[in-house]
C-alpha positions in Angstrom: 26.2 81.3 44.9 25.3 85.0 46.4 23.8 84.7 49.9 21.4 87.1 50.7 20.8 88.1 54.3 16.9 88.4 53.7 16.7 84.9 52.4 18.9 83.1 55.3 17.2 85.3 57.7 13.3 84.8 56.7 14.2 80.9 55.6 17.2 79.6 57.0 16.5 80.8 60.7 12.7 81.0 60.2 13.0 84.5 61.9 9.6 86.9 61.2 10.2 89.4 58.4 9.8 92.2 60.7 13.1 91.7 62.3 14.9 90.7 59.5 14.3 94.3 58.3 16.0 95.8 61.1 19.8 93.8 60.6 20.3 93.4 64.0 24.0 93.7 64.5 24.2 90.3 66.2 21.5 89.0 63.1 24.3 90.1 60.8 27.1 88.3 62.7 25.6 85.0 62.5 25.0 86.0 58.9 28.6 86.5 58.3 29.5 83.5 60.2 27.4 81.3 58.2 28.2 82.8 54.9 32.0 82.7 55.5 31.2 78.7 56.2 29.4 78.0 53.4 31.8 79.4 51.2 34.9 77.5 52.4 33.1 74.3 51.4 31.2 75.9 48.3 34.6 77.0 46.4 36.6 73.9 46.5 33.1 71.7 46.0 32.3 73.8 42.7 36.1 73.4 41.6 35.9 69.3 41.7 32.5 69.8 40.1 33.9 71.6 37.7 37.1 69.3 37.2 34.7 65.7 36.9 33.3 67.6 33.9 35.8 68.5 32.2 37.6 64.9 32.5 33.6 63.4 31.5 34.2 66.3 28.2 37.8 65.7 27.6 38.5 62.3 28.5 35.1 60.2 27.8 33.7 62.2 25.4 36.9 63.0 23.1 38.1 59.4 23.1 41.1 59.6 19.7 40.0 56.1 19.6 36.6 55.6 19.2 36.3 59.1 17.7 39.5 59.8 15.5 40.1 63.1 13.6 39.2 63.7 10.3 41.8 64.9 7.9 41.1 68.3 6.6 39.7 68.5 3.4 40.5 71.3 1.3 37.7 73.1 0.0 36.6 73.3 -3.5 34.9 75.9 -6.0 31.6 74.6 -6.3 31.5 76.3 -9.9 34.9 74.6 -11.4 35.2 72.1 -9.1 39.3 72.9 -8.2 40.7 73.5 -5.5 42.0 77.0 -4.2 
């Protein structure tokens, strides 16, 4: 997720539009601050998000057991009918 100073400014801290034009220096610290915080907890949550779906995909999903592998079957000339 990209955070965008307009969006935290206008909707996070409910701050008029007027000064979120002007970037206050001290607007854009507290911007940093809370975009540095949200990304220490966004990274590692999107990485276990990402991890539960691939065990869901691999595990769950491509059970050997209840789904086994069909063999390969060699193709055929559909106008002799032998194989290559």
């Amino acid at each position: 997720m990209t955070m965008d100073f307009d969006i935290w400014c206008t909707e996070e801290q409910h701050l008029p539009y007027q000064r979120c034009e002007k970037r206050l220096p001290e607007d854009m610290e507290k911007f940093e601050a809370y975009r540095d915080t949200v990304e220490r907890y966004e990274i590692p949550y999107l990485q276990e998000k990402d991890e539960r779906l691939r065990f869901d995909r691999d595990i769950m999903h491509n059970d050997p057991i209840d789904n086994p592998p069909q063999p390969d079957v060699p193709k055929t000339n559909a106008t002799d009918g032998k194989s290559p």
